[in-house]
PDB file as gemmi writes it, atoms N, CA and C in Angstrom:
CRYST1    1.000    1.000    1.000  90.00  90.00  90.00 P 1                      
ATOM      1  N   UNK A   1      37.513  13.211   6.214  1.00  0.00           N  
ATOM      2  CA  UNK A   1      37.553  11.920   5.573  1.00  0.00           C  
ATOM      3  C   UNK A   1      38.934  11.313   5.752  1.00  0.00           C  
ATOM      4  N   UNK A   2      38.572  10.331   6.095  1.00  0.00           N  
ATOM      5  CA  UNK A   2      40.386   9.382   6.029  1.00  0.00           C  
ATOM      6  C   UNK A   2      40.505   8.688   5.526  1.00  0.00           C  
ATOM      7  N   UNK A   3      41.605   8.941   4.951  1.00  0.00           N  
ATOM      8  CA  UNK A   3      42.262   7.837   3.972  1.00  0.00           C  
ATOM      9  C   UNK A   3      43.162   6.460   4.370  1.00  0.00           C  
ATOM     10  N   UNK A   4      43.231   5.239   3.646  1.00  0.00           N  
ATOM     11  CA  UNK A   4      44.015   3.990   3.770  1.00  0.00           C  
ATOM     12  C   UNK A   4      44.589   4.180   2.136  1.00  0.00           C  
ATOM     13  N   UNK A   5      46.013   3.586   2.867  1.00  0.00           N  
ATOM     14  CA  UNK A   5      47.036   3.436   1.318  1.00  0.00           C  
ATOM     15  C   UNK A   5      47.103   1.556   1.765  1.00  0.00           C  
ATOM     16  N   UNK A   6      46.843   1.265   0.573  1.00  0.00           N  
ATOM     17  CA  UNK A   6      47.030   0.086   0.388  1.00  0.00           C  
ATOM     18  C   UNK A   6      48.155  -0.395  -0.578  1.00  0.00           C  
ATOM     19  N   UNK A   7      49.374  -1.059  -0.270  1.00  0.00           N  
ATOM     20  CA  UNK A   7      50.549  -1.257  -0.676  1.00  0.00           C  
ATOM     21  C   UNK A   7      50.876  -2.566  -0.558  1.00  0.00           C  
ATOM     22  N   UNK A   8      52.160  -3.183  -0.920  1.00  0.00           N  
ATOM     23  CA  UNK A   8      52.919  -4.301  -1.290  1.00  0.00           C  
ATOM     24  C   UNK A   8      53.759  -4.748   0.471  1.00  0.00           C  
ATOM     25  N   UNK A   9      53.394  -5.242   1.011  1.00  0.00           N  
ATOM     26  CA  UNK A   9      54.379  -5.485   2.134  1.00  0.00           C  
ATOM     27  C   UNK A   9      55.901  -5.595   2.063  1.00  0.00           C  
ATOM     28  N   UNK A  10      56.731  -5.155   3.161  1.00  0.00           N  
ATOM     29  CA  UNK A  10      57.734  -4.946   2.610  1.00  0.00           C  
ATOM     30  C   UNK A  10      58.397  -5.893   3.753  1.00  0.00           C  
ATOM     31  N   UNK A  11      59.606  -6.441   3.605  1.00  0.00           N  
ATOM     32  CA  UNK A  11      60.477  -7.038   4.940  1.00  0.00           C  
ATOM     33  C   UNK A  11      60.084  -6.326   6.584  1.00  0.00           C  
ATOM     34  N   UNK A  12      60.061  -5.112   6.507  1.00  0.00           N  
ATOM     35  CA  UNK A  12      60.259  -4.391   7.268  1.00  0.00           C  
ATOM     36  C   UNK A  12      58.325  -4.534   8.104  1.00  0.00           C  
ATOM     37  N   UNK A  13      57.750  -4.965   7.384  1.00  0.00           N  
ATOM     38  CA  UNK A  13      56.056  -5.353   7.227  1.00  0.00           C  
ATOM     39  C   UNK A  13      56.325  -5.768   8.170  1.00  0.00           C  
ATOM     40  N   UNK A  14      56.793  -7.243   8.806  1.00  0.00           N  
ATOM     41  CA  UNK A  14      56.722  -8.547   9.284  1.00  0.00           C  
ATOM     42  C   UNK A  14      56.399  -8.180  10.732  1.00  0.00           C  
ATOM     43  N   UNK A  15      56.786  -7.300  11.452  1.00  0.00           N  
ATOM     44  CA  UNK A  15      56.595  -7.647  12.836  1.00  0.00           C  
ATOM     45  C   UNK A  15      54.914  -6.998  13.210  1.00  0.00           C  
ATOM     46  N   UNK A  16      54.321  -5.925  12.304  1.00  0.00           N  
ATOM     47  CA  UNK A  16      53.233  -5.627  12.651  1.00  0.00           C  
ATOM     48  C   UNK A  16      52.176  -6.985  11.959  1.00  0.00           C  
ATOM     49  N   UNK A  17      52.801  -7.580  10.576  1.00  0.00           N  
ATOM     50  CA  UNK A  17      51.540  -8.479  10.179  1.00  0.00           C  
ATOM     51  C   UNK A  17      52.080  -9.383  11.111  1.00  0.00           C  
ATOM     52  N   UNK A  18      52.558  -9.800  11.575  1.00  0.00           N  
ATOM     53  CA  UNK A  18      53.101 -10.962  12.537  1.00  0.00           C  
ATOM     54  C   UNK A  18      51.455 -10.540  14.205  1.00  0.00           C  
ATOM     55  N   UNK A  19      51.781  -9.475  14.621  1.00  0.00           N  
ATOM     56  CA  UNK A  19      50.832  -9.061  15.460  1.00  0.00           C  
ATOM     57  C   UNK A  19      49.116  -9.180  15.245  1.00  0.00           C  
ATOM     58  N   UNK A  20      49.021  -8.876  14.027  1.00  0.00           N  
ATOM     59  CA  UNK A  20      47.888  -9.078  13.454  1.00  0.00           C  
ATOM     60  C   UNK A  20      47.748 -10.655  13.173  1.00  0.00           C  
ATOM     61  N   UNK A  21      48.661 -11.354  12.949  1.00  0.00           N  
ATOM     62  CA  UNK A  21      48.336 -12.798  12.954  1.00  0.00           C  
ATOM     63  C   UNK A  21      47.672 -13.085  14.113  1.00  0.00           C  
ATOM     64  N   UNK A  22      48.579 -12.599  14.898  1.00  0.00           N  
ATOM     65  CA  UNK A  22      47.809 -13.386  16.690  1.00  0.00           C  
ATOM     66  C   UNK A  22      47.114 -12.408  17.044  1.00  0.00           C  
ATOM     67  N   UNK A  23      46.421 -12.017  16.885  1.00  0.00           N  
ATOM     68  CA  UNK A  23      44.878 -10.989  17.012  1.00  0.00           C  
ATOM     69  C   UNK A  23      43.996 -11.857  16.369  1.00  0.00           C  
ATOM     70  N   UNK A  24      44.386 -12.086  14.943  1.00  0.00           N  
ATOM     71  CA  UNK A  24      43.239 -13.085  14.400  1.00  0.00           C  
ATOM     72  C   UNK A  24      43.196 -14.098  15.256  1.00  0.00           C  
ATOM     73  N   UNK A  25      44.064 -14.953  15.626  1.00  0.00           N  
ATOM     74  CA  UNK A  25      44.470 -16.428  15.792  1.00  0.00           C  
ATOM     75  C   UNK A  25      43.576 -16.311  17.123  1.00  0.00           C  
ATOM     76  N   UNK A  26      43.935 -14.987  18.235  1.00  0.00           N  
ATOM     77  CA  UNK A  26      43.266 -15.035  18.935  1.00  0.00           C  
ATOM     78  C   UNK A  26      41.965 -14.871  19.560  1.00  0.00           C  
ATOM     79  N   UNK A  27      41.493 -13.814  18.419  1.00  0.00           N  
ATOM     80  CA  UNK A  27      39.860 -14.051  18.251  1.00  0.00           C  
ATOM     81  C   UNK A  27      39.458 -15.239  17.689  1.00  0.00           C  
ATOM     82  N   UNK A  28      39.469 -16.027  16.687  1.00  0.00           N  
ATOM     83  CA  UNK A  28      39.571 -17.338  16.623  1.00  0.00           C  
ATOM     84  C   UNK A  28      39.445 -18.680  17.434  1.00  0.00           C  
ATOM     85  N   UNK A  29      40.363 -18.139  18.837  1.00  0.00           N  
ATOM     86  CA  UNK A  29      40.689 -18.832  19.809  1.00  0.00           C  
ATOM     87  C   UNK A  29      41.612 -19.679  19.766  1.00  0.00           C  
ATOM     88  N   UNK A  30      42.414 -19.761  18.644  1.00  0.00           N  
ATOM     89  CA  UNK A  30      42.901 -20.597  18.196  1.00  0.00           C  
ATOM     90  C   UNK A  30      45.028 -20.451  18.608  1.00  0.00           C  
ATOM     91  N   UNK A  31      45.175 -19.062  19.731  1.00  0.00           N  
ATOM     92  CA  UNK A  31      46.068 -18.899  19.740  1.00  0.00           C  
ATOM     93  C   UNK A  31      47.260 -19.589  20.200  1.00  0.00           C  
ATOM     94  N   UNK A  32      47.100 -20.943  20.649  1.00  0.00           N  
ATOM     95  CA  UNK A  32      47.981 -21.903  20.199  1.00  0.00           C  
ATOM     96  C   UNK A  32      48.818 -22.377  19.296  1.00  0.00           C  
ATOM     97  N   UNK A  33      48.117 -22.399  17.922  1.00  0.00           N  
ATOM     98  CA  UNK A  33      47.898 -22.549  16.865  1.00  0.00           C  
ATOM     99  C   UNK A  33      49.208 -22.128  16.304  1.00  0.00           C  
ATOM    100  N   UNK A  34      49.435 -20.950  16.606  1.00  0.00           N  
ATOM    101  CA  UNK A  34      50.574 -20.022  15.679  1.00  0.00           C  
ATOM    102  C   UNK A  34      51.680 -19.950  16.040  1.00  0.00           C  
ATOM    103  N   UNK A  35      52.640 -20.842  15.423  1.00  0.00           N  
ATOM    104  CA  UNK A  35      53.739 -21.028  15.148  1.00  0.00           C  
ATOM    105  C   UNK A  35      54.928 -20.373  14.443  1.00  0.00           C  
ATOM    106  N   UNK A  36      54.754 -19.602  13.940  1.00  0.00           N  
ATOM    107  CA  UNK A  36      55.102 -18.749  12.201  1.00  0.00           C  
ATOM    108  C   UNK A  36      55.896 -17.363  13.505  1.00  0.00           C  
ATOM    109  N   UNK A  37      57.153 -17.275  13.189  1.00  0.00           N  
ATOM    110  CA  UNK A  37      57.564 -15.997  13.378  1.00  0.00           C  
ATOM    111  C   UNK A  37      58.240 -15.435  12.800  1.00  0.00           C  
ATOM    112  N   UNK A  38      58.967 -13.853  12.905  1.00  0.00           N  
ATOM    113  CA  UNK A  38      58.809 -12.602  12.282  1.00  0.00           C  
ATOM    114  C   UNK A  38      59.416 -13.259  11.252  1.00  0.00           C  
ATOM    115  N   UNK A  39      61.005 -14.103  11.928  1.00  0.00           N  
ATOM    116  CA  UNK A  39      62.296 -14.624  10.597  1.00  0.00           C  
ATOM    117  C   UNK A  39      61.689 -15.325   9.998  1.00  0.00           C  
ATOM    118  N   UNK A  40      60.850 -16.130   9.958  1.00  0.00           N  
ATOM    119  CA  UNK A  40      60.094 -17.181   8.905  1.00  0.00           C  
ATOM    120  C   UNK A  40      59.136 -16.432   8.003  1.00  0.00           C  
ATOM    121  N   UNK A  41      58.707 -15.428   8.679  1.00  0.00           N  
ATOM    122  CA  UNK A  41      57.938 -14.301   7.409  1.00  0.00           C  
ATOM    123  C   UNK A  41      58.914 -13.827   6.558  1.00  0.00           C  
ATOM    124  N   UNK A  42      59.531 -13.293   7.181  1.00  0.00           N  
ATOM    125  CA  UNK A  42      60.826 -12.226   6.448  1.00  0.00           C  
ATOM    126  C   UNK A  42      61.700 -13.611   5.231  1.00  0.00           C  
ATOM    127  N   UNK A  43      61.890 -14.658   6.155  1.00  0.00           N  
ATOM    128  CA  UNK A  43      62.374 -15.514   4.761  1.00  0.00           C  
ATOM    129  C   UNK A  43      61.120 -16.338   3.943  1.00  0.00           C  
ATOM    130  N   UNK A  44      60.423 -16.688   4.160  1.00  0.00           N  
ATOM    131  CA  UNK A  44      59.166 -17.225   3.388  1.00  0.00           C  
ATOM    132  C   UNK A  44      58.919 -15.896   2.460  1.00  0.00           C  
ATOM    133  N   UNK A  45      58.489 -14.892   2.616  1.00  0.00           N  
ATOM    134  CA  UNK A  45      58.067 -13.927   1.727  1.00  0.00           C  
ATOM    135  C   UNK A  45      58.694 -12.777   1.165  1.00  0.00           C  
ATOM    136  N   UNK A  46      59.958 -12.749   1.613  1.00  0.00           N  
ATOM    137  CA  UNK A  46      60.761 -11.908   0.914  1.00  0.00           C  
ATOM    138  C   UNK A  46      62.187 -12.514   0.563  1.00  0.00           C  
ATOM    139  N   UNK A  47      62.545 -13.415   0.104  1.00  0.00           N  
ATOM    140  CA  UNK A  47      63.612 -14.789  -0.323  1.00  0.00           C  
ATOM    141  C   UNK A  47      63.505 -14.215  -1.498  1.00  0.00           C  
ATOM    142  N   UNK A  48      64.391 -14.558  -1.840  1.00  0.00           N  
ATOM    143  CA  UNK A  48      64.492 -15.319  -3.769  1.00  0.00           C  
ATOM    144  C   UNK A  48      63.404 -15.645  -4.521  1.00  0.00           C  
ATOM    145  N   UNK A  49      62.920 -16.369  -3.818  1.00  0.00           N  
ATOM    146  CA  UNK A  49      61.337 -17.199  -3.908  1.00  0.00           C  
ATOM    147  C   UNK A  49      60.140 -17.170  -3.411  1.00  0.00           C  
ATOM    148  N   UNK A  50      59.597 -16.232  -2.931  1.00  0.00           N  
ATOM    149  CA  UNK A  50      58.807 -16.077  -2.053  1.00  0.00           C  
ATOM    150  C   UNK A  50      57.503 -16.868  -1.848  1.00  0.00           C  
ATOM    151  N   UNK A  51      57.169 -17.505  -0.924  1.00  0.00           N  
ATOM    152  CA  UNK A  51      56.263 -18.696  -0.476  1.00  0.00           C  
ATOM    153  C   UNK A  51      54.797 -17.769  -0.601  1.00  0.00           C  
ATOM    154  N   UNK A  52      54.763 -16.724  -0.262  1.00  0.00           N  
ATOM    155  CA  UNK A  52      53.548 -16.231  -0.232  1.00  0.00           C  
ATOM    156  C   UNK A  52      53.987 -14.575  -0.365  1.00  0.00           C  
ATOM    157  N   UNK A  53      52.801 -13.561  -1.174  1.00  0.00           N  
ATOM    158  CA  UNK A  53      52.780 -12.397  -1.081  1.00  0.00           C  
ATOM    159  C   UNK A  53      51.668 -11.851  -0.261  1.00  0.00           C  
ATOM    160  N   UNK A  54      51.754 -10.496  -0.018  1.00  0.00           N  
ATOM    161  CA  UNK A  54      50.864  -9.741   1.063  1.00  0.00           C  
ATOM    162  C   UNK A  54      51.035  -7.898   0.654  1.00  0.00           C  
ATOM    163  N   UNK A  55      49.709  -7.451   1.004  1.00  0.00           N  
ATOM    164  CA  UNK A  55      49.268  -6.378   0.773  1.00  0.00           C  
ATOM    165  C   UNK A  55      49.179  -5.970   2.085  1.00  0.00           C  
ATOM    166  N   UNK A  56      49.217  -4.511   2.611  1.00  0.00           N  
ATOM    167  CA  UNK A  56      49.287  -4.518   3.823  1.00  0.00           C  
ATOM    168  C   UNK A  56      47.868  -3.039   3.538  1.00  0.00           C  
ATOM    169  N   UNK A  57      47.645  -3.102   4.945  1.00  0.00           N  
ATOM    170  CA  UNK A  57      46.755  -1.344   4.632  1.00  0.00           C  
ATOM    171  C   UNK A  57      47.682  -0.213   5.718  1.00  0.00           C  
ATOM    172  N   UNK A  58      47.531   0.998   5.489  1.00  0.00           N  
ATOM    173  CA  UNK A  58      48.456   1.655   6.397  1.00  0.00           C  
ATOM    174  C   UNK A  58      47.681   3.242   6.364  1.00  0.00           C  
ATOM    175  N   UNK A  59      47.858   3.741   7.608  1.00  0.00           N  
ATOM    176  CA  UNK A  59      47.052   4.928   7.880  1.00  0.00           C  
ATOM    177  C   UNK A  59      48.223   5.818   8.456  1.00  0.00           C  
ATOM    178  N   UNK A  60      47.902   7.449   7.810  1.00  0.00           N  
ATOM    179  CA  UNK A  60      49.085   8.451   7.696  1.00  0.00           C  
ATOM    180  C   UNK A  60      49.362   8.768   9.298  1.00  0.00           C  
ATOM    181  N   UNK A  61      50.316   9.242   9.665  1.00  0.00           N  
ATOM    182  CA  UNK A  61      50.844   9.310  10.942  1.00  0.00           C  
ATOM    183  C   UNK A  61      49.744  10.016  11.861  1.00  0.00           C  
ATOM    184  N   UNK A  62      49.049  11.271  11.225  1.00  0.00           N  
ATOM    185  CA  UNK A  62      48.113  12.085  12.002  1.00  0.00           C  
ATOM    186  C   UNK A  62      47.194  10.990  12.451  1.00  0.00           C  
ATOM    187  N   UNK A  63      46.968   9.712  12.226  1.00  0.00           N  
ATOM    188  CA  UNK A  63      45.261   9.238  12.226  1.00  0.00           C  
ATOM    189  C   UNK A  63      46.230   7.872  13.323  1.00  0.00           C  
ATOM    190  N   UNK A  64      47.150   7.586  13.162  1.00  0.00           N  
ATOM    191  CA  UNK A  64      47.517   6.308  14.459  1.00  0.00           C  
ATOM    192  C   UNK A  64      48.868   6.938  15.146  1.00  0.00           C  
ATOM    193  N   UNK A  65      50.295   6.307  14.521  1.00  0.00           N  
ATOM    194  CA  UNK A  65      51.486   6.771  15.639  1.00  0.00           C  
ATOM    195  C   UNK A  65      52.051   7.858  15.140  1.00  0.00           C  
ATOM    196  N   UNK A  66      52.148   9.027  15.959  1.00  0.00           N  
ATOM    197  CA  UNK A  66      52.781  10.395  15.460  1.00  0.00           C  
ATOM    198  C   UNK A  66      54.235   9.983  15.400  1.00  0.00           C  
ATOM    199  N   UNK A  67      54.561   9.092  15.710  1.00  0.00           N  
ATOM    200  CA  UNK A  67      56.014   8.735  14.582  1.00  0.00           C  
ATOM    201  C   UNK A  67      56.523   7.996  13.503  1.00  0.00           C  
ATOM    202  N   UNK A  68      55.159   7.649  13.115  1.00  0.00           N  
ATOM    203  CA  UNK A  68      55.202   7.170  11.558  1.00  0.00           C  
ATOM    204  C   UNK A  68      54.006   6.363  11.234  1.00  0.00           C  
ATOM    205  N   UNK A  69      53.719   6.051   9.735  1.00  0.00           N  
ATOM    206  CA  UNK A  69      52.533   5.522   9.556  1.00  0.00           C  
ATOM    207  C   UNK A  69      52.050   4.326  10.339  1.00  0.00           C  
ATOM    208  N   UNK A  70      50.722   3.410  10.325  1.00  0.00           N  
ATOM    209  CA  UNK A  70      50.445   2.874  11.128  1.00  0.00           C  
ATOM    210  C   UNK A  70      49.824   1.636  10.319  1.00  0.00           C  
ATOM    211  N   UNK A  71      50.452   0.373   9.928  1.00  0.00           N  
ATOM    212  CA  UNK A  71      50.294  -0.776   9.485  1.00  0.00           C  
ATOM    213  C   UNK A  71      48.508  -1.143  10.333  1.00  0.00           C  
ATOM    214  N   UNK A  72      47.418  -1.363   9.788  1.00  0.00           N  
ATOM    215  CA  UNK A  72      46.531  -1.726  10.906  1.00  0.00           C  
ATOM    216  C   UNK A  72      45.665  -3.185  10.431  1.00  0.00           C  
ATOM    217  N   UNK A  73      45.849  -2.961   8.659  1.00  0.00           N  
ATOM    218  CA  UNK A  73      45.531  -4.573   8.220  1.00  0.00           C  
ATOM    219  C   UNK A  73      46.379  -5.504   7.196  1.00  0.00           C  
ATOM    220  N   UNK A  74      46.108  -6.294   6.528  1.00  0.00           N  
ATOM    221  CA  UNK A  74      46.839  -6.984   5.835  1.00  0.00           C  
ATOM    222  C   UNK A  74      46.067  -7.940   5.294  1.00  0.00           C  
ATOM    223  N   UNK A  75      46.620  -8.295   3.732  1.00  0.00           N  
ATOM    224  CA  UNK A  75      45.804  -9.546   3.613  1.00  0.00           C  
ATOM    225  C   UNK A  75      47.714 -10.372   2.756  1.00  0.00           C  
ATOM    226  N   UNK A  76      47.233 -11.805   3.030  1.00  0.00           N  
ATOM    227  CA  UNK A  76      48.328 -12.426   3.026  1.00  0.00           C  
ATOM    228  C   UNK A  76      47.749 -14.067   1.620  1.00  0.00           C  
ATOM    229  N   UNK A  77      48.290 -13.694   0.224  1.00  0.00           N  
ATOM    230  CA  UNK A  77      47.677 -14.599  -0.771  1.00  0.00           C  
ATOM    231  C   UNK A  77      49.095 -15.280  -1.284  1.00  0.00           C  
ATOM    232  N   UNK A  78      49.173 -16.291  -2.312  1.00  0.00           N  
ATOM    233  CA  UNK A  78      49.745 -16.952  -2.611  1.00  0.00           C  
ATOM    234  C   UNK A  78      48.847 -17.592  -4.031  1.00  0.00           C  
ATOM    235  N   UNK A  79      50.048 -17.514  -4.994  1.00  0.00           N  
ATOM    236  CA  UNK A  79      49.321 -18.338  -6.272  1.00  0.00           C  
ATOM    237  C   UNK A  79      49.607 -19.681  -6.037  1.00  0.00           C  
ATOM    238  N   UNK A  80      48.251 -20.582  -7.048  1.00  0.00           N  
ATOM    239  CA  UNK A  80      47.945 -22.192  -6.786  1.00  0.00           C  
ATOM    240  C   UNK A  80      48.123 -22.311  -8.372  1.00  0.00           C  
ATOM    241  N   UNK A  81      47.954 -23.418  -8.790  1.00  0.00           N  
ATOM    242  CA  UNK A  81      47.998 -23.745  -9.860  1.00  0.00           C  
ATOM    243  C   UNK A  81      46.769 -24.852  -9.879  1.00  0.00           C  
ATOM    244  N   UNK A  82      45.801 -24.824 -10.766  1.00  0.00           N  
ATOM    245  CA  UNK A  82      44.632 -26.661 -10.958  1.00  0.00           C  
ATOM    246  C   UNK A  82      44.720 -26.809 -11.884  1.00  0.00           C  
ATOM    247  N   UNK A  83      44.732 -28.072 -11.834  1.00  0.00           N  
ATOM    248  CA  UNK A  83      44.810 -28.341 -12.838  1.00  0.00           C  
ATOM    249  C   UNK A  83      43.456 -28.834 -14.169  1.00  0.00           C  
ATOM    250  N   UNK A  84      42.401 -28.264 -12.866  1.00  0.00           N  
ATOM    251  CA  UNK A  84      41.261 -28.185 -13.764  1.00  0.00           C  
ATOM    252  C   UNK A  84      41.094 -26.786 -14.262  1.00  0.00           C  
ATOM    253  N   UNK A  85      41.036 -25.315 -13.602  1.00  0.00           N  
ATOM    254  CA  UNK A  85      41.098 -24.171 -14.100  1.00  0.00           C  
ATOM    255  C   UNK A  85      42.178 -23.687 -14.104  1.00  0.00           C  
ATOM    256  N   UNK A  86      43.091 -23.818 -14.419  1.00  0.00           N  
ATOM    257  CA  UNK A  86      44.868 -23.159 -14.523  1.00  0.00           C  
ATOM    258  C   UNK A  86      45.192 -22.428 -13.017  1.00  0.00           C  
ATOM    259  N   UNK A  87      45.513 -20.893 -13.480  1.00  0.00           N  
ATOM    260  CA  UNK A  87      46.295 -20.333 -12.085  1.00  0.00           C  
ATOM    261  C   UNK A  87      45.185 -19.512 -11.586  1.00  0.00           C  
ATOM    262  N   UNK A  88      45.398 -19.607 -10.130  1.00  0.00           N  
ATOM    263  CA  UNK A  88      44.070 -19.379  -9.367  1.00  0.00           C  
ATOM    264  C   UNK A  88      45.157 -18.170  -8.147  1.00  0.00           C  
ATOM    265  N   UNK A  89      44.546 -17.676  -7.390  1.00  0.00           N  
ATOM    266  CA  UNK A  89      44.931 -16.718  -5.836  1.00  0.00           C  
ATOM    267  C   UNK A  89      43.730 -17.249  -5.037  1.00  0.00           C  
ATOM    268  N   UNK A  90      44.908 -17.718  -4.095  1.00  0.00           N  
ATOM    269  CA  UNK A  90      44.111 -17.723  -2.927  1.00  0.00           C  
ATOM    270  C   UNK A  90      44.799 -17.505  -1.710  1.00  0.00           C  
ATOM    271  N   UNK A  91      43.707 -16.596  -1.443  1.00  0.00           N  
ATOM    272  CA  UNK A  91      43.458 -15.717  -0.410  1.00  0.00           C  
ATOM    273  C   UNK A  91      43.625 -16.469   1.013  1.00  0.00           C  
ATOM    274  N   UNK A  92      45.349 -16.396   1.922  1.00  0.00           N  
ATOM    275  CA  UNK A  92      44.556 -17.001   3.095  1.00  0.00           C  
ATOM    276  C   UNK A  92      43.689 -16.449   4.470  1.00  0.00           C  
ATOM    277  N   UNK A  93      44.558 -15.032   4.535  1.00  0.00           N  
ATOM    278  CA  UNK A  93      43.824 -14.266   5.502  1.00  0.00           C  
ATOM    279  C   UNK A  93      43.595 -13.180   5.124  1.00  0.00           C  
ATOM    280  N   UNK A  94      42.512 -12.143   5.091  1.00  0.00           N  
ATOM    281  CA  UNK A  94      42.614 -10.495   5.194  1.00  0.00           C  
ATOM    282  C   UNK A  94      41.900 -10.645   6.713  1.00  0.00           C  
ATOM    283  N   UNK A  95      42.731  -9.342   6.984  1.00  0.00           N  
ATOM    284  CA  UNK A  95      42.823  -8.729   8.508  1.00  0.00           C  
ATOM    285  C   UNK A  95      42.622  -7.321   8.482  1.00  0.00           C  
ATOM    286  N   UNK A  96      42.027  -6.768   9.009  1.00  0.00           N  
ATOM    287  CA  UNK A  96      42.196  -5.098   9.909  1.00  0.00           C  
ATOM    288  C   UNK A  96      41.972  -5.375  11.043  1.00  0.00           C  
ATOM    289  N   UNK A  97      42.282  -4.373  12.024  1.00  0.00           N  
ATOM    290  CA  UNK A  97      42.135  -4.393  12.935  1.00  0.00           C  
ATOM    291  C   UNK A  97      40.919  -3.537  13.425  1.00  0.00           C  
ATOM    292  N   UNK A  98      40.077  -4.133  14.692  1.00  0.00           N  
ATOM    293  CA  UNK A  98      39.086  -3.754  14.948  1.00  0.00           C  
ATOM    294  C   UNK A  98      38.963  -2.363  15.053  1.00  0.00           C  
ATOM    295  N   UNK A  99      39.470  -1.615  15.650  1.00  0.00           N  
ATOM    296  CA  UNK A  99      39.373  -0.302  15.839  1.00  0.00           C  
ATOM    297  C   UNK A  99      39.241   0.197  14.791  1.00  0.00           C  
ATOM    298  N   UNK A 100      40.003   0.601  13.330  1.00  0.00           N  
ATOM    299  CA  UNK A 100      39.929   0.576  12.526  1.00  0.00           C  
ATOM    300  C   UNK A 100      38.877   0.379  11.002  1.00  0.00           C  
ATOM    301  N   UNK A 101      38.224  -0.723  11.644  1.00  0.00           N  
ATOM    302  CA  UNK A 101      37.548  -1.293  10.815  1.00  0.00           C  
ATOM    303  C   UNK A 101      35.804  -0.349  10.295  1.00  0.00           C  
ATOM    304  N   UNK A 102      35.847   0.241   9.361  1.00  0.00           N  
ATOM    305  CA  UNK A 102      34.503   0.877   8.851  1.00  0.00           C  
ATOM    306  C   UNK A 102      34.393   2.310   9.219  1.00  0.00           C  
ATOM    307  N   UNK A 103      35.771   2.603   9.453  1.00  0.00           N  
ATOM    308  CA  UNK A 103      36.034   4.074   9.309  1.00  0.00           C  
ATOM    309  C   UNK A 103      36.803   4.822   8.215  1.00  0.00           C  
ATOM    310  N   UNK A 104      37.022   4.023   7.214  1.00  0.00           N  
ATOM    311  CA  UNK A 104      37.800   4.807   6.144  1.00  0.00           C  
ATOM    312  C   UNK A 104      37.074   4.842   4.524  1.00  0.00           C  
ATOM    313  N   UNK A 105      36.741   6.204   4.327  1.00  0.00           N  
ATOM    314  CA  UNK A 105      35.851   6.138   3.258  1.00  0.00           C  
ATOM    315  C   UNK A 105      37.152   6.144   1.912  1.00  0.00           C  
ATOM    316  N   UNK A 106      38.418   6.857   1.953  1.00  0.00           N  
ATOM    317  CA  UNK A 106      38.848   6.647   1.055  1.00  0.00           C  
ATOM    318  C   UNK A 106      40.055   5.758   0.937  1.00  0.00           C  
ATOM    319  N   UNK A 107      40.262   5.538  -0.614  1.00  0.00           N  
ATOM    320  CA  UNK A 107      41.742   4.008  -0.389  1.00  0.00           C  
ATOM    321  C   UNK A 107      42.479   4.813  -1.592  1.00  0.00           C  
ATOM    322  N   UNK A 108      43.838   4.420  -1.497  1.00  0.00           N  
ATOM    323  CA  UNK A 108      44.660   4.748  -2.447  1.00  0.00           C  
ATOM    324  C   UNK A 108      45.722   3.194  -2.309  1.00  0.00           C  
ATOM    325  N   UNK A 109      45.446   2.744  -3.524  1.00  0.00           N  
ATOM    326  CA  UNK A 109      46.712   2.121  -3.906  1.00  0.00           C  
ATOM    327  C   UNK A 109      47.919   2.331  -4.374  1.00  0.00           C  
ATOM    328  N   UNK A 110      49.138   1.501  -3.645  1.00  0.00           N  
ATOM    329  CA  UNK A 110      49.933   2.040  -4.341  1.00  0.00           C  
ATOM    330  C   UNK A 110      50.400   0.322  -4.847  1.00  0.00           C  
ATOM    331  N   UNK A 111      51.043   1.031  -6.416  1.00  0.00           N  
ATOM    332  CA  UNK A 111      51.486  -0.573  -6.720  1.00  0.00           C  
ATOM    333  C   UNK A 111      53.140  -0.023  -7.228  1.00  0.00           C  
ATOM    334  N   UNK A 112      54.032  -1.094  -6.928  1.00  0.00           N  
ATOM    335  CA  UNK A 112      55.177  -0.874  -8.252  1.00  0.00           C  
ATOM    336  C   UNK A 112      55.426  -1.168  -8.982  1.00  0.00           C  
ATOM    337  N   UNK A 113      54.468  -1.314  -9.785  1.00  0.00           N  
ATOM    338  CA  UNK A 113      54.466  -1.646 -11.097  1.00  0.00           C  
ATOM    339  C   UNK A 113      54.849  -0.095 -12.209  1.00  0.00           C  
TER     340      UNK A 113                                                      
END                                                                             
């Protein structure tokens, strides 16, 4: 059975969810489209202020790179505010990557809280 840890993205996140952007973008077809790179992640979401938060998924070294764990999805949300139902999340992308995808029966979160 294999496991996914699902965690808080960290600075250090940015260049694999950055990859996974243009995987989506490019199944999509849309890979024109994407503009957004690593330094604009790294300052949009890990600033002072952060424009948007992200969860990443990650698989233990034995199951992708034998030199360290292996970032393979992500989902990337941001709080809204309405002012008809108060504070809302929304969700703009979740991603895994295909290979990946409907092979992992177990999840562990980690939060720091």
């Amino acid at each position: 059975m294999a496991a996914v840890l699902i965690r808080e993205a960290t600075e250090g996140d940015c260049g694999a969810i950055l990859k996974m952007i243009r995987e989506l973008a490019e199944f999509e077809k849309l890979s024109d489209q994407v503009k957004i790179s690593e330094g604009a992640l790294k300052t949009d979401g890990f600033g002072e202020n952060p424009f948007f938060h992200c969860l990443v998924a990650e698989i233990p070294p034995e199951l992708g790179d034998a030199r360290g764990s292996t970032v393979v999805g992500y989902g990337l949300y941001c709080f809204v505010y309405s002012t008809w139902t108060g504070r809302t999340v929304y969700l703009e992308d979740i991603y895994v990557m295909p290979k990946y995808r409907g092979v992992y029966t177990s999840l562990s979160l980690l939060s720091s809280q």
